[in-house]
C-alpha angles and dihedrals in degrees: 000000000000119000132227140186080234096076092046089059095052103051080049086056098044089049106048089057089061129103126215079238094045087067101034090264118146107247120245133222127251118024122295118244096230119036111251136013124340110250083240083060090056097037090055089045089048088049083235131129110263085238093060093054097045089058087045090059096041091056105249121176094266144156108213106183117239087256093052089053093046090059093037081061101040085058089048089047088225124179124241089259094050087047093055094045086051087062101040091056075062109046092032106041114145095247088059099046119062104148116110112259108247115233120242136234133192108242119233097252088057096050086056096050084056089060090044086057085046090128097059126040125272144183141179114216127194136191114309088028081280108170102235097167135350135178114244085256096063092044089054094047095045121021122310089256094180088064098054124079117283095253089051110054096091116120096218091055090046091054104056101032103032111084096205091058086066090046094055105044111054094205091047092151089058102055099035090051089054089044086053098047083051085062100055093048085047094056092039084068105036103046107162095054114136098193090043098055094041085061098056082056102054086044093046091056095042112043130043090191081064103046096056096048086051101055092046079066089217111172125209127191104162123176089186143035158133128240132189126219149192105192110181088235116043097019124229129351146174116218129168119223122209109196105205100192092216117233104227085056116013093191087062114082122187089210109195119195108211132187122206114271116266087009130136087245095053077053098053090040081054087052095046101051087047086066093051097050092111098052111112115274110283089243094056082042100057092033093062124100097240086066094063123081115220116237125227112205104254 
């Protein structure tokens, strides 16, 4: 199990968001001189010498065993999601992984269950939140991402630099703030991507809103959700997603927006999908090469 700064990080993170009554802890009086728990608090919690932990958090090469980080996790009261990014920051640090990312493509059957699910809207998504195919629906709904430069069409980036984004999701701050917790799983198990780290960059310089979710290292990994929207042609809606990781490539989701049966939003998703009857049929969409982002060795 390799070790990274990056881990460290993240416990620091994951502590200092803590509260003494968050862990059963009795509260104390006057304010603290860090946020969060002290690293002797977790350690006790963990059943660990404070001097473990703190080496833990600074990032020694270290082997911590699978019990110790469980109950590493369990005093930090961390999620499933945030679990599994803690140890990938171990097994995949950048030091331990030095083979090119290969780059992803979206296989012909899925392509044609795209076209089956023609009538909701539906995206692949690949690692980083790349766009890798879409059905004309979703494109309507979203951003015509075929049309945009290859390097562009990545729905992460989209939602935090593009202004009409924020326009047409009400809780923009929300759902930026989870796509950009997917990132940074994404990247927690993909280290050495070169894309991918390029794009925390450009978001980094660009957005402060990014910058600040970034460095609170949260970490979201949803199934399910809702979303609302206020889209500039069939006003506002409420649809539900399902994202299905698919088994051949986990870092690939089919994620399907759905409204509820009989409801004005079923009725929007209908009219939506009217004005888009003369876009090209969803297979010859997704097979195009627009549709596929190039990949640059990590």
């Amino acid at each position: 199990m390799g070790q990274s700064a990056e881990f460290g990080k993240f416990l620091k993170a994951m502590r200092s968001r803590l509260k003494p009554e968050d862990a059963g802890l009795p509260g104390t009086s006057g304010a603290r001189r860090v946020p969060g728990l002290r690293r002797e608090e977790i350690a006790r919690l963990a059943d660990v010498s404070t001097d473990y932990y703190t080496r833990l958090e600074q990032g020694r090469n270290i082997h911590p065993s699978r019990a110790v980080l469980d109950s590493v996790a369990r005093a930090l009261r961390l999620d499933s999601s945030e679990q599994a990014h803690m140890m990938d920051l171990l097994e995949n640090c950048a030091e331990s992984q030095r083979s090119p990312i290969p780059a992803q493509g979206v296989r012909p059957a899925l392509r044609q269950l795209l076209g089956a699910v023609g009538d909701v809207p539906a995206l692949v998504l690949g690692r980083r939140s790349d766009v890798l195919a879409g059905n004309p629906l979703a494109f309507l709904l979203f951003a015509d991402f075929p049309s945009m430069p290859a390097g562009e069409r990545n729905l992460t980036r989209w939602l935090m630099l593009d202004p009409r984004a924020r326009e047409l999701f009400p809780d923009w701050k929300a759902v930026a703030a989870e796509a950009v917790g997917a990132l940074r799983g994404d990247v927690g198990r993909h280290p050495n991507d070169a894309q991918a780290n390029q794009l925390v960059g450009e978001l980094a310089v660009h957005s402060e809103h990014f910058r600040q979710w970034w460095a609170g290292h949260r970490v979201a990994a949803p199934s399910a959700g809702s979303i609302r929207l206020r889209h500039p042609v069939v006003g506002d809606l409420e649809l539900d997603f399902e994202n299905l990781v698919l088994p051949e490539d986990p870092d690939q989701v089919l994620r399907i927006f759905s409204a509820k049966p009989g409801s004005p939003s079923a009725d929007s998703l209908t009219l939506l999908g009217s004005f888009g009857a003369g876009i090209e049929d969803v297979a010859s969409t997704a097979a195009r090469p627009a549709v596929q982002l190039p990949h640059e060795p990590g």
